[in-house]
VOMARLUM-540470 format. One record per residue (C-alpha): x, y, z; chain. Coordinates in steps of 0.001 Angstrom, whole numbers, plus 500000, padded with zeros to 6 digits. Layout:
BEGIN
px: X py: Y pz: Z chaine: A
...
***
This chain:
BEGIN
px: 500000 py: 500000 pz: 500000 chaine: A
px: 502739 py: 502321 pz: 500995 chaine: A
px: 504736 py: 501480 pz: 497565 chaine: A
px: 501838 py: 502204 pz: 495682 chaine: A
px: 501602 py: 505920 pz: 497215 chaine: A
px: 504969 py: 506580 pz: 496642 chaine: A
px: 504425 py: 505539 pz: 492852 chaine: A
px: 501043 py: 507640 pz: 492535 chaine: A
px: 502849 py: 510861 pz: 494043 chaine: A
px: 505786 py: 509628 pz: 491855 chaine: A
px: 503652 py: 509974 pz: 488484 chaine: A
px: 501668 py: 513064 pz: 489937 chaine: A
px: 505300 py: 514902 pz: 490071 chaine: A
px: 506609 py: 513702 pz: 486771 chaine: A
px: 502959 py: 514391 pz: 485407 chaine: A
px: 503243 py: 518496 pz: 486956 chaine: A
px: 506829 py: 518142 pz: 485136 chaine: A
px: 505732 py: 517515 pz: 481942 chaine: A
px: 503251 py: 519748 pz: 481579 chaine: A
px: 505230 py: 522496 pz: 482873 chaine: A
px: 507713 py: 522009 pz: 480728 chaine: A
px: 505481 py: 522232 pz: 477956 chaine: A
px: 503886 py: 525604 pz: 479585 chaine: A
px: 507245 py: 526798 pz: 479315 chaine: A
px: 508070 py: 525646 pz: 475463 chaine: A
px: 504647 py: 527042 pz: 474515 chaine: A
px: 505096 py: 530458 pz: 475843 chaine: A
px: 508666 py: 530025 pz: 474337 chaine: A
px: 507764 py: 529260 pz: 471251 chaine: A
px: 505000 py: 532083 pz: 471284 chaine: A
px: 507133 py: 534756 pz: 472436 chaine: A
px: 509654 py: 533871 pz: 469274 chaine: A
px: 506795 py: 533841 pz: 467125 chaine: A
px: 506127 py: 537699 pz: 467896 chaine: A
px: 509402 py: 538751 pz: 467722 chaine: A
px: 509643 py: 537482 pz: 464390 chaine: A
px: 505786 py: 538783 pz: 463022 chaine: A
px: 507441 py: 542159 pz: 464444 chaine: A
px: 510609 py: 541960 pz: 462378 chaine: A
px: 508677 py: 540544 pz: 459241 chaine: A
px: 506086 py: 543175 pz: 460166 chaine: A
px: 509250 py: 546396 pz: 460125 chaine: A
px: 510034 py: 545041 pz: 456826 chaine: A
px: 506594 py: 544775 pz: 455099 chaine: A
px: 505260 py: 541562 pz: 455394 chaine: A
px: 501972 py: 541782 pz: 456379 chaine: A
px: 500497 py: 540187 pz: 453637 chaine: A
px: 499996 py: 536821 pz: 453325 chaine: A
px: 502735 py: 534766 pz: 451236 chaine: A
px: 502043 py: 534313 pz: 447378 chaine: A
px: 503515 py: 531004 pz: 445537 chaine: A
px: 507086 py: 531202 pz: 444434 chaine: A
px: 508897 py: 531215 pz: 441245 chaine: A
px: 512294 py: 531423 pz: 440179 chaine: A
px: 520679 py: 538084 pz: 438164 chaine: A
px: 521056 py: 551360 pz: 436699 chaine: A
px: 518826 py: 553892 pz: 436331 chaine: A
px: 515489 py: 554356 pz: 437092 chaine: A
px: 512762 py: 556097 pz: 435762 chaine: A
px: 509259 py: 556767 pz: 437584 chaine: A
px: 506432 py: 554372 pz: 437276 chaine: A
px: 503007 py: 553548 pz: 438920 chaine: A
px: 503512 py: 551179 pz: 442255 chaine: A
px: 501059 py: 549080 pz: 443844 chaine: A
px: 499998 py: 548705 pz: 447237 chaine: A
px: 499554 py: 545427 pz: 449117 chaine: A
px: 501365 py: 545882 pz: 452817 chaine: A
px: 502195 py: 548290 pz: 454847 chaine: A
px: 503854 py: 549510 pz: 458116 chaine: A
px: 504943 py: 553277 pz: 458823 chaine: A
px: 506755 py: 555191 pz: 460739 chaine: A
px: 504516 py: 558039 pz: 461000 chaine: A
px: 507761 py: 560828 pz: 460640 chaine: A
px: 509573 py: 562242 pz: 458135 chaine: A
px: 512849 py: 560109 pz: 457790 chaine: A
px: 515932 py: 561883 pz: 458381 chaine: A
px: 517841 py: 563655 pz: 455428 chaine: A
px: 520525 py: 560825 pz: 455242 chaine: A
px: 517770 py: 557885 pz: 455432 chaine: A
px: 518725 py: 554091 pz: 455781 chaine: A
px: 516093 py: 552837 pz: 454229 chaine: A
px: 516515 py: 549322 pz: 455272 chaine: A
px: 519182 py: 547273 pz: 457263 chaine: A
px: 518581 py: 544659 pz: 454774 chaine: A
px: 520731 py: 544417 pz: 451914 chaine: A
px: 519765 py: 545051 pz: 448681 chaine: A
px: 520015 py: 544082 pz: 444822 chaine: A
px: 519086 py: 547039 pz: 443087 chaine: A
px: 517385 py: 550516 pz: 444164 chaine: A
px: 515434 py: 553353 pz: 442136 chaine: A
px: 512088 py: 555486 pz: 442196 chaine: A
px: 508399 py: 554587 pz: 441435 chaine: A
px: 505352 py: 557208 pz: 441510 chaine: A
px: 502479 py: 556133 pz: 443754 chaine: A
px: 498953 py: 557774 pz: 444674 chaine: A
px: 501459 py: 558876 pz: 447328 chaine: A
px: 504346 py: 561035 pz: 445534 chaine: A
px: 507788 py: 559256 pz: 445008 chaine: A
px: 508863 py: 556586 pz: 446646 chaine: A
px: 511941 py: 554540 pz: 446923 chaine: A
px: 511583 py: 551179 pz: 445046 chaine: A
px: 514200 py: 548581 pz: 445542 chaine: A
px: 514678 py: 544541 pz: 445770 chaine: A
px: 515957 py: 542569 pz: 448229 chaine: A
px: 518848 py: 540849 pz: 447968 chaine: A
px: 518099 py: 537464 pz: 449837 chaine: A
px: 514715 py: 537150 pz: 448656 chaine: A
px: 514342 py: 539270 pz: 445376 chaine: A
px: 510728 py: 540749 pz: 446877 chaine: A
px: 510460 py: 544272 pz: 445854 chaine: A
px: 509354 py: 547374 pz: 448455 chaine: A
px: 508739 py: 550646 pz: 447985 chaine: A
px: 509393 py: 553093 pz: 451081 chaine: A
px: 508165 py: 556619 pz: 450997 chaine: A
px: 510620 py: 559397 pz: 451894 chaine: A
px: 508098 py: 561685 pz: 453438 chaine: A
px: 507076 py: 559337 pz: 455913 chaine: A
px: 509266 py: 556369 pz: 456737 chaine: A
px: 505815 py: 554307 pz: 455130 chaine: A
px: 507309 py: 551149 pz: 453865 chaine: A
px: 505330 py: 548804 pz: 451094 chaine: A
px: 505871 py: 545591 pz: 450468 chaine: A
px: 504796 py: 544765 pz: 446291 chaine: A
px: 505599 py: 541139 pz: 445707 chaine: A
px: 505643 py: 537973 pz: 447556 chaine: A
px: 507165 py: 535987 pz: 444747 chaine: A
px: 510281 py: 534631 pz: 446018 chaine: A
px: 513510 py: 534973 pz: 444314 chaine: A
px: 516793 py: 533400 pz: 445942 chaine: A
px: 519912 py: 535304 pz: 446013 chaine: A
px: 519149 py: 538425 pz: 444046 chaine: A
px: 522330 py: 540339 pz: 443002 chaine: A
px: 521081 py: 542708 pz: 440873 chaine: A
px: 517720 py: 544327 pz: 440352 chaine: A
px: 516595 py: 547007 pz: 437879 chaine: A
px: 513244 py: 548755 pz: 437569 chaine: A
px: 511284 py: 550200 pz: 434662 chaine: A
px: 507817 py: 551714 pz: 433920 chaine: A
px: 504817 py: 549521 pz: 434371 chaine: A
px: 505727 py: 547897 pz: 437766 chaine: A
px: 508384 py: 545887 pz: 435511 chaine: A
px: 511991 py: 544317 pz: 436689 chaine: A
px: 514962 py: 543060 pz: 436003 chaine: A
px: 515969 py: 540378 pz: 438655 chaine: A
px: 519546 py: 538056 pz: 437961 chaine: A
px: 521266 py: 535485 pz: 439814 chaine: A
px: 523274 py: 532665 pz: 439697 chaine: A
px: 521711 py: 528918 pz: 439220 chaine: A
px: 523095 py: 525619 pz: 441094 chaine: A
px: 524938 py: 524955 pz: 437837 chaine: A
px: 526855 py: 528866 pz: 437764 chaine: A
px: 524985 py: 530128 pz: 435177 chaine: A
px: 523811 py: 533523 pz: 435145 chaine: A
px: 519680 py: 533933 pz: 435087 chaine: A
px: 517780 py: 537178 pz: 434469 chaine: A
px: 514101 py: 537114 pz: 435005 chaine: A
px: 511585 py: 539861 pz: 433403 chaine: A
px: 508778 py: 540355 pz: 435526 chaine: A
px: 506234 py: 542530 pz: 436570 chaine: A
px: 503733 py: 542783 pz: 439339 chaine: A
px: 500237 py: 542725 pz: 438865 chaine: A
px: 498244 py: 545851 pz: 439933 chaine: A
px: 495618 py: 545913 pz: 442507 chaine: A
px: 496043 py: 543115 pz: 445613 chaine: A
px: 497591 py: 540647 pz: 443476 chaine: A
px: 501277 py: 540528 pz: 445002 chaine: A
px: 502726 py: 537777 pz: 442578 chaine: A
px: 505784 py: 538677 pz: 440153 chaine: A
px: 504762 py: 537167 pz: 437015 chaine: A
px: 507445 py: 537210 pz: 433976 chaine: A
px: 509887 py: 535011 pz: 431340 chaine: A
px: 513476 py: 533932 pz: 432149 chaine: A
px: 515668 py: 535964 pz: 429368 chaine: A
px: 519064 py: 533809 pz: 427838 chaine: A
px: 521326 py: 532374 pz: 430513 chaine: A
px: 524752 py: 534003 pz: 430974 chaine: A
px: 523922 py: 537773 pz: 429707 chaine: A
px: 526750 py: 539353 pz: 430805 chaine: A
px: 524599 py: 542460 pz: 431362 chaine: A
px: 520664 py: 543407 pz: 430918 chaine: A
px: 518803 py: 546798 pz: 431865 chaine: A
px: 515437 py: 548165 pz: 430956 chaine: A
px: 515179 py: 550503 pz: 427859 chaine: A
px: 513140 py: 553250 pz: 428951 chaine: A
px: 512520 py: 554666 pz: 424943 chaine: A
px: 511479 py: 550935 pz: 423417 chaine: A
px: 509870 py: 549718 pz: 426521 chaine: A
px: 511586 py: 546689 pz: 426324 chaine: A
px: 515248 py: 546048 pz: 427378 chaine: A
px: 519054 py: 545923 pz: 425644 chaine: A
px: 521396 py: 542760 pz: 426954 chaine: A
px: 524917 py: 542014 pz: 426165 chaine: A
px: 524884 py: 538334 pz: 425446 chaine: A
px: 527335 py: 535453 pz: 423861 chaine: A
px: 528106 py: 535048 pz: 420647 chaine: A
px: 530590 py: 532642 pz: 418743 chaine: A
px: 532889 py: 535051 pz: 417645 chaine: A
px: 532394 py: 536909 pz: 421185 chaine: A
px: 529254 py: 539220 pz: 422235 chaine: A
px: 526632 py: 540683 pz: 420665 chaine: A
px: 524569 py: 543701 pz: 422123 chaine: A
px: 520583 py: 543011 pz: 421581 chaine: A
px: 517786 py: 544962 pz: 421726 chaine: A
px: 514681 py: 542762 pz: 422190 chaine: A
px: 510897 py: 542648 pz: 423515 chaine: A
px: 510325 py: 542738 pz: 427377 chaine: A
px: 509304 py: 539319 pz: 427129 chaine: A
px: 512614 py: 538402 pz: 424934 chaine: A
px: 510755 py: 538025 pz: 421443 chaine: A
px: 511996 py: 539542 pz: 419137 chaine: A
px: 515558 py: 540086 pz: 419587 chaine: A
px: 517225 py: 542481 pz: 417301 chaine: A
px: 521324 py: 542627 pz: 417089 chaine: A
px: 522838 py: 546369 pz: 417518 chaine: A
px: 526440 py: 545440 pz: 417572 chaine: A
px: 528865 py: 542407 pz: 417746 chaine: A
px: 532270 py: 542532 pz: 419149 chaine: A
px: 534868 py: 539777 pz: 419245 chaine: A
px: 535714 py: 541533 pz: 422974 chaine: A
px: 534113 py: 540646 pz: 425940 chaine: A
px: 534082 py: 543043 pz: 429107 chaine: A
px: 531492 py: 545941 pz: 428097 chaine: A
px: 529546 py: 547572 pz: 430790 chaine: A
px: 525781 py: 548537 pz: 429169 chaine: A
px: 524188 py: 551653 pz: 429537 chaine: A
px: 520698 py: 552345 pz: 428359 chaine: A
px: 520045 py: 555830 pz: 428258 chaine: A
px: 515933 py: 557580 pz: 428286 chaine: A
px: 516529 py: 559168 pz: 425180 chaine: A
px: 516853 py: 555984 pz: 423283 chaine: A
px: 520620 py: 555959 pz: 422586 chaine: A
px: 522714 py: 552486 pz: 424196 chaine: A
px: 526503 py: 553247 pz: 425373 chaine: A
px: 529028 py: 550608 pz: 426017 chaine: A
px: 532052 py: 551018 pz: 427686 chaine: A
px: 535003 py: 548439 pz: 428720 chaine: A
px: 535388 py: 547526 pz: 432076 chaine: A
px: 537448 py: 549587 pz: 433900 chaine: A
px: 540801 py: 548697 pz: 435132 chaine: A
px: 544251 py: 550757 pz: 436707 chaine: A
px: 546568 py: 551930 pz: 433986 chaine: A
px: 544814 py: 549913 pz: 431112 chaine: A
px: 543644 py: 552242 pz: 428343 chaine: A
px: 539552 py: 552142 pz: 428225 chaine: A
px: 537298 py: 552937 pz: 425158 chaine: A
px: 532966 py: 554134 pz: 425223 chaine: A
px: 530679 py: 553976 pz: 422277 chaine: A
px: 527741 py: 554923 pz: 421144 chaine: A
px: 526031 py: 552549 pz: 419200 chaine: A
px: 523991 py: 552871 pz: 416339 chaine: A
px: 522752 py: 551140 pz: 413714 chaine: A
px: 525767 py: 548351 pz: 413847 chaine: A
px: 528205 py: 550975 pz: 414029 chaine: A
px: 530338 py: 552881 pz: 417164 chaine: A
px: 530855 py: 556362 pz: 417838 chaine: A
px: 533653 py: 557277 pz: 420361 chaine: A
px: 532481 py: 559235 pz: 423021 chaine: A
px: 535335 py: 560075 pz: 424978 chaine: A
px: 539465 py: 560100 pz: 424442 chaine: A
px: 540973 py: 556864 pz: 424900 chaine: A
px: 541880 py: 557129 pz: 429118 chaine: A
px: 543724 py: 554852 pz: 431441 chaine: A
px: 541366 py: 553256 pz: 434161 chaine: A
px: 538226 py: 554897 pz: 431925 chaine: A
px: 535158 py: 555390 pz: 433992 chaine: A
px: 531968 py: 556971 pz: 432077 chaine: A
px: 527937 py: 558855 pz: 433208 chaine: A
px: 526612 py: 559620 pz: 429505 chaine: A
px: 523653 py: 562254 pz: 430023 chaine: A
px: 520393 py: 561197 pz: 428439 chaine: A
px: 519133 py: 563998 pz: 425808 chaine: A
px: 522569 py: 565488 pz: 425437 chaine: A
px: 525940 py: 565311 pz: 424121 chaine: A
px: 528104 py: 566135 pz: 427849 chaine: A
px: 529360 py: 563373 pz: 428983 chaine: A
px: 531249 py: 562515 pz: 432745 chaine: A
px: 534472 py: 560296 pz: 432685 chaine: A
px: 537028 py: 559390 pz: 435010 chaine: A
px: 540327 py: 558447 pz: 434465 chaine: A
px: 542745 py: 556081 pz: 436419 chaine: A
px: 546066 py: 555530 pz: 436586 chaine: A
px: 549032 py: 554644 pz: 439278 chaine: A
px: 545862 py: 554648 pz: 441443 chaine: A
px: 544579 py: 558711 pz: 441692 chaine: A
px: 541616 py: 558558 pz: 440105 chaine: A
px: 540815 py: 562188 pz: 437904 chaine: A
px: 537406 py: 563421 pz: 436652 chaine: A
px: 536565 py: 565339 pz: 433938 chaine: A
px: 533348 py: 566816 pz: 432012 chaine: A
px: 532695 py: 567815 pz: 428034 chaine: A
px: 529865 py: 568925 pz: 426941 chaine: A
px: 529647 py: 567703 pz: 423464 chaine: A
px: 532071 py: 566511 pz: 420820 chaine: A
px: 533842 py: 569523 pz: 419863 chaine: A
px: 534650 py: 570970 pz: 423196 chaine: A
px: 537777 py: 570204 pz: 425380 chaine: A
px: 537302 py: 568171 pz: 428331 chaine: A
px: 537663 py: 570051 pz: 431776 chaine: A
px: 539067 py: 568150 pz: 434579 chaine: A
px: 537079 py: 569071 pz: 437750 chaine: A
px: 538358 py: 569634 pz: 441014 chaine: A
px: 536928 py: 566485 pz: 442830 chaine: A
px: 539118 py: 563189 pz: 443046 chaine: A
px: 536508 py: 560058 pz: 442346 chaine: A
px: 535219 py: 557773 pz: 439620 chaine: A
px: 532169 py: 557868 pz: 436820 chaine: A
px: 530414 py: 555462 pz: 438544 chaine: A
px: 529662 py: 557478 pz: 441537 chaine: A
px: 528040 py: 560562 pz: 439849 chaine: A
px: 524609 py: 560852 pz: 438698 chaine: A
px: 523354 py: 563703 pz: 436538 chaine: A
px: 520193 py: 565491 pz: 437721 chaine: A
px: 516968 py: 566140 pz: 435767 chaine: A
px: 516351 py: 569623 pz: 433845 chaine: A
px: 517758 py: 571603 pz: 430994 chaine: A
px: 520994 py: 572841 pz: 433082 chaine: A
px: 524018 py: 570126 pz: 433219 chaine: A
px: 524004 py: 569571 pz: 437035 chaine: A
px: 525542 py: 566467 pz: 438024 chaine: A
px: 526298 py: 565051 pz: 441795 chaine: A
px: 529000 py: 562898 pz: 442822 chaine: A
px: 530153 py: 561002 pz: 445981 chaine: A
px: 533996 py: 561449 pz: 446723 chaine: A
px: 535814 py: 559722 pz: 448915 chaine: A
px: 536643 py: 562093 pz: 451844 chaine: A
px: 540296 py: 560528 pz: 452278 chaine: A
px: 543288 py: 560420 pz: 448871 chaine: A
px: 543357 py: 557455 pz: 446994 chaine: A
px: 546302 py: 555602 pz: 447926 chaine: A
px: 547791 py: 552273 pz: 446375 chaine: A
px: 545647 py: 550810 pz: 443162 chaine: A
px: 542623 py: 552026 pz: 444522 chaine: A
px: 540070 py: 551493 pz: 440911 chaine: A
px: 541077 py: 547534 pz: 440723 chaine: A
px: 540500 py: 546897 pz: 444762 chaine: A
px: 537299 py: 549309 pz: 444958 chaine: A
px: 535919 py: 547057 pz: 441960 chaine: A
px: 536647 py: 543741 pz: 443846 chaine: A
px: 535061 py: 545100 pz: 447052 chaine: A
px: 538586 py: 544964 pz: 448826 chaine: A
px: 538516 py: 548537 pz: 449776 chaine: A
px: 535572 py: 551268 pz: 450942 chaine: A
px: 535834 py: 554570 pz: 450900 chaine: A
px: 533756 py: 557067 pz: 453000 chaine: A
px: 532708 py: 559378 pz: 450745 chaine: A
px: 530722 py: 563102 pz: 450737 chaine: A
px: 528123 py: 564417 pz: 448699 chaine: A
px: 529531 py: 567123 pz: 445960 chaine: A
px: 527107 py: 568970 pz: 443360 chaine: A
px: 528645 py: 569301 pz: 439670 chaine: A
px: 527754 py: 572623 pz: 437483 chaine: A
px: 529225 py: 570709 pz: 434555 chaine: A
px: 528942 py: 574167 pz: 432274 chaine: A
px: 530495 py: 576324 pz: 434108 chaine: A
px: 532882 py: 573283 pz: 435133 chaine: A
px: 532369 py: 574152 pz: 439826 chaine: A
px: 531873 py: 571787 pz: 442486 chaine: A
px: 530103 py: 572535 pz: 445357 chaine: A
px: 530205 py: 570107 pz: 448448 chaine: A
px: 526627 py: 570415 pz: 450110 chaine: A
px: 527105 py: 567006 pz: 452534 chaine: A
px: 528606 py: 565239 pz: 454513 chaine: A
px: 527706 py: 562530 pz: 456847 chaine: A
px: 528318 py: 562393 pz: 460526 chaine: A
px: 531538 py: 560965 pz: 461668 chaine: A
px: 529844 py: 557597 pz: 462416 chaine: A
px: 528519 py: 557018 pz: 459359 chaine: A
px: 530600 py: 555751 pz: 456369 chaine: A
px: 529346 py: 555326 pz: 452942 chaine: A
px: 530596 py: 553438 pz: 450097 chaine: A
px: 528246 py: 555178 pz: 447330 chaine: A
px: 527537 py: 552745 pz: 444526 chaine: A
px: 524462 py: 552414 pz: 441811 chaine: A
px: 523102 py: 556124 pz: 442570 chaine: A
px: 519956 py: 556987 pz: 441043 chaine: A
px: 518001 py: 560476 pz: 441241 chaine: A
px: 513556 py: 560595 pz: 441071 chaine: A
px: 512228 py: 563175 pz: 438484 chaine: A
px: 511579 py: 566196 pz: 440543 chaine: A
px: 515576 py: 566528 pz: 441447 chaine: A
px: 514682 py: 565785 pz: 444855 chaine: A
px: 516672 py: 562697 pz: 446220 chaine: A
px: 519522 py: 560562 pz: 445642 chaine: A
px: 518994 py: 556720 pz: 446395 chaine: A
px: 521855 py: 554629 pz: 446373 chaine: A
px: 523484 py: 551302 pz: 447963 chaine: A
px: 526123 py: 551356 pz: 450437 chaine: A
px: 529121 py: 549302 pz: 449025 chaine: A
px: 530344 py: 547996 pz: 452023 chaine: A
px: 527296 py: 545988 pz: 453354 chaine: A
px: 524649 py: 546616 pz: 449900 chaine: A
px: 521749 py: 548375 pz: 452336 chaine: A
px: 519862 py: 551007 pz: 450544 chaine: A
px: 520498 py: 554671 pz: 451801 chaine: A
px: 518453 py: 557930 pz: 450691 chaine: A
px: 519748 py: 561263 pz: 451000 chaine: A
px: 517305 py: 564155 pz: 450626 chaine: A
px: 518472 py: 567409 pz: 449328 chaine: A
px: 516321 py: 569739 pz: 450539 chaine: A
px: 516500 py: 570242 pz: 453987 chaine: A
***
């Protein structure tokens, strides 16, 4: 009798155990489960997940709306818009003004944030692994390209459907383009892709029909530009000391657009002839300005490269440029394109015709910026860009 009350108390105890220990996981578990609705929640994912499918500059376009979480304040005038890294950044036009659109880099879903007050929207729910670069164009269209599990490079065309639909919806374009970007003009987009006697620069459909060759080279290593007005640019990839070469190209045929420069570096202006360019060698980068054909280049008083000015909307030729703050020291072009080095740069406004620079900002002390893909919105108002060192999307409003 006494054995058998030692056994029932025995059970009773081991019975309490259990289902306090469970107590305990639940609540665990439940407590883990809001933290994580509240992250998912700060980033835009409110909305319910869609199913999934499968590597510039940016004009304005019409976003839509599916999730939402805001700040309810103006954002700062140097912004980070998210602490998540990114693939690709621009501007879309929503019932709401401008708004930062860009892609995430882990997941390829696309958000749009709104500089006036901290709102941020999340637009697709279509996941995309490992995003590493993202370009937008008009009618809620992108550019998304990656790598596949065999190496090969992918690019997917999509779009996202209007209304509530959150789905991106599109074609994959040719494996291995070595580079693909909206064409603003056509409404389709211009890729560099393989060829047998070496690459071949294509104009085609949005969807990939009807691909139309511009230009074939037996040289690989072209960056792409596709300019508003219409006009494609190609330029070879930069590199210390090595003389570079940009083109226009037209109708099968180049047209030199700059002098043949060590370490070239290039910002063509849509709708005009001035051009930005950069030249490298011994590692101290130079930049100059022309504004058309005929004229002499003027080398401007700021020490950076091409790829870290943008020129602004409007009849005048005002350009902005990030510059590292610090002298370039050792071969500075070659390790800044493999990622090995990061400058902290400041914010410097170009008059290209009267050939002045002008800083207007500078971040605190605690903040350094890598500038790299910078892209302006129509009204002149902001400069997004991604930080080089860790990819997160910035904004920097120039208007107090």
């Amino acid at each position: 009798m006494h054995s058998r009350t030692i056994i029932r108390y025995s059970l009773l105890v081991i019975l309490v155990m259990v289902l306090g220990a469970l107590a305990g996981w639940y609540f665990f578990l439940h407590s883990r489960s809001a933290a994580t609705q509240a992250s998912d929640a700060a980033r835009g994912f409110n909305a319910g997940a869609a199913p999934g499918s499968v590597f510039g500059q940016a004009p304005a376009f019409t976003a839509a709306s599916t999730s939402t979480t805001s700040s309810a304040q103006e954002p700062p005038q140097l912004w980070r818009v998210s602490a998540t890294p990114a693939a690709g950044i621009g501007f879309a036009t929503s019932s709401l003004g401008e708004t930062v659109r860009y892609a995430e880099r882990a997941t390829g879903y696309i958000f749009d944030a709104n500089p006036q007050t901290g709102e941020l929207t999340r637009l697709s729910n279509t996941l995309m692994p490992k995003t590493y670069q993202a370009s937008f164009a008009s009618g809620n269209r992108v550019l998304e390209r990656s790598v596949d599990s065999t190496g090969a490079i992918t690019t997917f065309a999509g779009s996202i459907a209007p209304g509530t639909t959150t789905s991106l919806t599109g074609v994959p374009l040719p494996k291995n383009l070595a580079a693909a970007l909206p064409s603003a003009k056509s409404g389709g987009i211009v890729y560099i892709a393989p060829s047998e006697s070496g690459v071949s620069v294509v104009s085609a459909k949005w969807d990939g029909s009807k691909p139309a060759v511009l230009y074939s080279s037996p040289l690989s290593g072209w960056r792409l530009f596709a300019l508003d007005d219409g006009r494609t640019v190609i330029a070879q990839k930069a590199a210390d000391g090595f003389t570079g070469y940009a083109y226009s190209v037209q109708n099968g045929s180049l047209t030199a657009l700059t002098p043949a420069l060590p370490g070239l570096t290039v910002l063509p202006r849509s709708g005009a002839a001035a051009i930005i360019f950069g030249s490298s060698s011994g590692g101290a980068p130079t930049l100059f300005v022309q504004l058309s054909a005929s004229s002499s280049p003027v080398r401007l008083p700021i020490s950076t490269v091409a790829d870290k000015c943008l020129w602004a909307p409007g009849a005048a030729l005002i350009a902005y440029c990030a510059v590292p703050q610090t002298a370039a020291s050792g071969n500075f072009l070659d390790a800044w394109y493999r990622g090995e080095v990061h400058p902290a740069d400041a914010w410097w406004k170009v008059d290209a015709s009267a050939g002045r620079v002008q800083l207007i900002f500078t971040p605190p002390s605690t903040v350094s910026l890598d500038v790299i893909n910078p892209v302006m919105d129509p009204g002149g108002e902001y400069i997004a860009f991604l930080n080089g060192a860790d990819l997160r999307p910035w904004l920097l409003r120039l208007n107090k």
